[in-house]
N, C-alpha and C positions, 0 to 999 in steps of 0.2 A: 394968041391962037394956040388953042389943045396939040399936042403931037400925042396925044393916045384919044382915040373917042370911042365910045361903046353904048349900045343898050343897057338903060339897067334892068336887070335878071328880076329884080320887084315888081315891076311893068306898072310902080306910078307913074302918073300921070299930070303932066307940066298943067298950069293955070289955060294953057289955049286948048287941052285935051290930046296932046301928043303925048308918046309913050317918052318917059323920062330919057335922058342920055348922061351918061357922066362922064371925066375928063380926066387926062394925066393920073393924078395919085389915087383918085376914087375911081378910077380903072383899072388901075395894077392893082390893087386892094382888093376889087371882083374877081378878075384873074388867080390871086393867090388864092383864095376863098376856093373858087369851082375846082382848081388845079386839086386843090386840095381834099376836097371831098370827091372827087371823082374814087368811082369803083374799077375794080377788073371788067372788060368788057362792056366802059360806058359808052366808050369808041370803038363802033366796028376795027376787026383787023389792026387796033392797036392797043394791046392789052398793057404795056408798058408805062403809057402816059396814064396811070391812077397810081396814089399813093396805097390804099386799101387799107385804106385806116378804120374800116368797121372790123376788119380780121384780126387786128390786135384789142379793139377794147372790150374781145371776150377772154382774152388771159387777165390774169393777176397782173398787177403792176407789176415791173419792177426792171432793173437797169439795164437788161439785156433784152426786154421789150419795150422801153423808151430808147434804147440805141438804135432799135430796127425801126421802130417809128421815126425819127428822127432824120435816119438815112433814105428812106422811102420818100419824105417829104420833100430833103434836098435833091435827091436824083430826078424826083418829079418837075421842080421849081427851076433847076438847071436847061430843063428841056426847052424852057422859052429862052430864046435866045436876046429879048429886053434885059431878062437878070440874071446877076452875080453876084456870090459870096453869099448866100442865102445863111445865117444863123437862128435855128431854131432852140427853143425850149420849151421844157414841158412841167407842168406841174398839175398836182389833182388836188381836188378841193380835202377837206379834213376828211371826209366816209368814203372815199376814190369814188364818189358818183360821178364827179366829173372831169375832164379834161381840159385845160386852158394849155393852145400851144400859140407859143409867141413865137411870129416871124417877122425876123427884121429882114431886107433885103434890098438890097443896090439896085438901081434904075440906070440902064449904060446913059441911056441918048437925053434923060431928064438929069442926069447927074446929081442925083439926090435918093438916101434911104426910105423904104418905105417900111414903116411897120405893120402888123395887122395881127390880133388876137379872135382865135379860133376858139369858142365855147362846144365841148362835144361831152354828149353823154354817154358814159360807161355801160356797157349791159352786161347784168350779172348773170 
């Protein structure tokens, strides 16, 4: 039996024609995803829970806007109270078009890491 179930946000569609569901680790994995791409003000009245990661990929790369990035993700990621120890990284392809940020992160009550890579394109 699932202890996490969710909608998936793709809205396939199972073989009987209901909307797909997915379970434990491919639910924390949607979660990180939304949490993560969430904007300022995607939630009424709670402008904290977005990391606003489209506000840094108009700078220039570089170590003091990968730190901010980085720390915006965990304070995002922390907010759900499922997870802990959130370790991000980041790297960009050879022309900084793109972003790949790796999140590995703790599941309390599955007692198990979840990982998940984040493909985001740069805008120059």
């Amino acid at each position: 039996m699932a202890l996490y179930t969710d909608f998936d946000i793709d809205f396939t569609l199972n073989q009987n024609g209901d909307i797909g569901t997915l379970s434990d680790e491919d639910c924390i994995r949607q979660v990180i995803r939304n949490s993560v791409s969430m904007e300022q003000w995607d939630i009424p009245f709670n402008k904290w829970y977005a990391a606003n990661l489209k506000y840094y990929l108009f700078e220039h790369p570089n170590k003091i806007i990968e730190a901010e990035m980085i720390e915006s993700i965990r304070t995002v990621l922390l907010l759900d109270r499922r997870l802990r120890d959130p370790e991000v990284k980041i790297t960009y392809s050879n022309d900084f078009q793109y972003c790949n940020i790796d999140i590995k992160v703790f599941v309390i009550i599955l007692e198990k890491t979840v990982n998940e890579t984040i493909k985001v394109e740069r805008v120059r």
